[in-house]
C-alpha positions in Angstrom: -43.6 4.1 13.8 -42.1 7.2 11.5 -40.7 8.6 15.1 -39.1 4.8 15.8 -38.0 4.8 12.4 -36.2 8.0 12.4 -34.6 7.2 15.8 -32.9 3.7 14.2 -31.3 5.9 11.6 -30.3 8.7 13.7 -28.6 5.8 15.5 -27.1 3.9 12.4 -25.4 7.0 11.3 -24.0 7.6 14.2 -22.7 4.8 14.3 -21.4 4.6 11.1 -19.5 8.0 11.8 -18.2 6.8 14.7 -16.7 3.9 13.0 -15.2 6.1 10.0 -13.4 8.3 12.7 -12.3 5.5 14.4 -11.1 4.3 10.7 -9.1 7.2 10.0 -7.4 7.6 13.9 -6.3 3.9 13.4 -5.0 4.7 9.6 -2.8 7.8 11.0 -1.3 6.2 13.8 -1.0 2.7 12.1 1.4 4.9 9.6 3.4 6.2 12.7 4.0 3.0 13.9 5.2 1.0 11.0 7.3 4.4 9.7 8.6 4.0 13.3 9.7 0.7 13.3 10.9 1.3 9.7 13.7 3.6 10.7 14.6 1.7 13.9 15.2 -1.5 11.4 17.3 1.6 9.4 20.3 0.8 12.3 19.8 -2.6 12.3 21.0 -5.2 9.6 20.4 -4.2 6.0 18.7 -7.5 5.2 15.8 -7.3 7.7 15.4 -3.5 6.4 14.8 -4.2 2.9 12.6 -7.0 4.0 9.9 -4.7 5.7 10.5 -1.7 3.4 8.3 -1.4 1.2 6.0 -4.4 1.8 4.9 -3.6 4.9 3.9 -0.1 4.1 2.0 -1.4 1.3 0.1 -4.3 3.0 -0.7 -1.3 5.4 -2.3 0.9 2.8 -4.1 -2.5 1.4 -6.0 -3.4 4.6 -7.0 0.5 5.7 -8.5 0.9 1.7 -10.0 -2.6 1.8 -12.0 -1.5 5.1 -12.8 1.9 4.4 -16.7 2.7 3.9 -16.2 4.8 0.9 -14.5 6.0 -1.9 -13.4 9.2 -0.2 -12.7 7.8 2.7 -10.3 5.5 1.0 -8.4 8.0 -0.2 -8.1 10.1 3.0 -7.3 7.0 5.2 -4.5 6.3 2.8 -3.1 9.5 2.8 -2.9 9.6 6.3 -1.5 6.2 6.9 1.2 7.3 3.8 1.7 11.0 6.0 2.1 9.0 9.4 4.7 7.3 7.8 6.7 9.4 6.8 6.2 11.7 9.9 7.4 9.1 12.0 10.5 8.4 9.6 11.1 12.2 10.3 11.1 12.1 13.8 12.6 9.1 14.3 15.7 9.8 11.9 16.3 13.3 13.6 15.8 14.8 10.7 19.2 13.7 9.6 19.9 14.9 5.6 18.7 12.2 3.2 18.2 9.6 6.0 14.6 9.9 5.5 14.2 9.8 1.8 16.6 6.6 1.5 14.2 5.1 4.3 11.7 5.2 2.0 14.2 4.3 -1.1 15.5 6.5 -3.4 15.6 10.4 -3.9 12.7 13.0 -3.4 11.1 12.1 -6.8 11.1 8.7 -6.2 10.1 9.0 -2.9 6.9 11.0 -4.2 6.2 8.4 -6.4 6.2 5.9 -3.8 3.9 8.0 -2.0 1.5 8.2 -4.9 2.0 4.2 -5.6 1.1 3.7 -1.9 -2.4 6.1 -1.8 -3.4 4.5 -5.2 -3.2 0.9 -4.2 -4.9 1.7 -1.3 -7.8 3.3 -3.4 -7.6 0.1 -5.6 -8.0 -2.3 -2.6 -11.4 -0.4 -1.8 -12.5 -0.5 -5.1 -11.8 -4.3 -5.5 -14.5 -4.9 -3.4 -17.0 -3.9 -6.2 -18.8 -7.3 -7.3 -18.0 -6.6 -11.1 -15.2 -6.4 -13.9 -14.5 -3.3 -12.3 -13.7 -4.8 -9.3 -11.3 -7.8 -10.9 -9.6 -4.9 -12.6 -9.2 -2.6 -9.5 -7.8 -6.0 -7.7 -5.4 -6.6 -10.7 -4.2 -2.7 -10.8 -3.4 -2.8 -7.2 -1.8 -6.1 -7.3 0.0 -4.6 -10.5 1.4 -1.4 -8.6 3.0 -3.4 -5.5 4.6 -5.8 -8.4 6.4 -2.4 -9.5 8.0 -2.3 -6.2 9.5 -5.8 -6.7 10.7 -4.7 -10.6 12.4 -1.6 -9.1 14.5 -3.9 -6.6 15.3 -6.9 -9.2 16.3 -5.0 -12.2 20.2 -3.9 -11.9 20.4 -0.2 -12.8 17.0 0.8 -11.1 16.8 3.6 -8.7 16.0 1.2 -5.8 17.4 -1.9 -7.0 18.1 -4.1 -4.3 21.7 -6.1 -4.7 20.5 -9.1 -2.4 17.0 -9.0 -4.1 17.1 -13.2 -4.2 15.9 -15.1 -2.7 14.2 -13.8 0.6 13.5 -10.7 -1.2 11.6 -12.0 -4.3 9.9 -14.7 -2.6 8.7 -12.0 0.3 6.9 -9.8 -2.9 6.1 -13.1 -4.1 3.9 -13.3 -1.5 2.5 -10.2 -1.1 1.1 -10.1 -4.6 -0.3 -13.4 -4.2 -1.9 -12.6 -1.5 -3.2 -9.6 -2.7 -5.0 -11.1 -5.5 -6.4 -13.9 -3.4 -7.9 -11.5 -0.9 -8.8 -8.9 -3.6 -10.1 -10.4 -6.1 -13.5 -13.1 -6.6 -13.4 -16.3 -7.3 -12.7 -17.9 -11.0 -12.2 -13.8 -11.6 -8.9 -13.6 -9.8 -7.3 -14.9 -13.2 -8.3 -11.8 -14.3 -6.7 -10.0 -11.9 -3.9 -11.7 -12.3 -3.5 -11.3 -16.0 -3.8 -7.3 -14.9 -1.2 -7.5 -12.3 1.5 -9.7 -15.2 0.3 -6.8 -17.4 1.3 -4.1 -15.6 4.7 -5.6 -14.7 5.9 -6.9 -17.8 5.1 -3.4 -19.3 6.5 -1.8 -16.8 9.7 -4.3 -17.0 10.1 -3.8 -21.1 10.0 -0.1 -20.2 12.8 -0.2 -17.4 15.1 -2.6 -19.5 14.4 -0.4 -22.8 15.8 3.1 -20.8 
């Protein structure tokens, strides 16, 4: 029985590593192929570029964090998926001055900031999955974070402010938030989340409109 035993565990974790190298393959190359796509929309009309920059990237980092098997993991996958991103935006831009950094929006230091935004929901969306306040607040924060995005677009005078921002644009983040909190967050407790994500946004809206 102890020999059976430790043959059904032997088996479970190899399964389980299995399935977390499978995770983090699919994260990397997941990256590649929406940072790929993202700078072929680059020659394309402007409108259907600022569509899927950044939402999908971020719906992107929500799923691989949301089905990661631990906290570590998490963070790995979503640095990956953030690294394939941009690697395919590099190869795929020819490394042509600047071309990169506006594909992502803005200049290097808002282009690191998206990269830290992106890695931090994704961590969020795995801790979401925690069956406590924790979790509502983990739901809210990375509802809250993509929200930013939007803020940074609408506001006239931000760094990636968007001039056609309504109405395709706005109802698109809309969306994604909404969705976000629905997916993230339990139950009643997604008012909670909520209230965290309208937090986080109208902060970070009286901070923007005070500079």
């Amino acid at each position: 029985m102890v020999e059976h035993d430790s043959v059904l565990d032997f088996a479970a974790g190899d399964r389980r590593d299995r399935l977390i190298l499978r995770h983090i393959v699919l994260s990397l190359f997941a990256g590649m192929l929406l940072g790929g796509v993202g700078a072929l929309l680059l020659s394309g009309p402007e409108v259907v570029h600022t569509l899927y920059n950044p939402y999908a990237y971020i719906l992107l980092v929500v799923v691989i964090g949301r089905t990661a098997v631990g906290f570590g993991w998490a963070v790995l996958s979503g640095m990956l998926a953030t690294f394939g991103t941009i690697l395919s935006l590099l190869l795929a831009t020819g490394f042509r001055s600047g071309t990169w950094s506006m594909s992502l929006g803005g200049d290097g230091t808002a282009v690191n900031l998206m990269i830290a935004k992106l890695v931090a929901i994704g961590v969020l969306s795995y801790l979401a999955k925690r069956r406590d306040r924790w979790g509502d607040l983990a739901a809210g924060g990375a509802a809250g974070l993509a929200l930013l995005s939007g803020i940074d677009r609408a506001l006239p005078g931000a760094a990636d402010h968007v001039p056609g921002f309504l109405p395709w644009d706005a109802l698109i983040m809309t969306a994604l938030v909404g969705g976000m909190i629905l997916s993230l967050g339990r139950g009643c407790d997604r008012f909670c989340s909520g209230a965290v994500a309208l937090v986080l946004g109208a902060s970070y809206f009286v901070f923007l409109a005070g500079l």
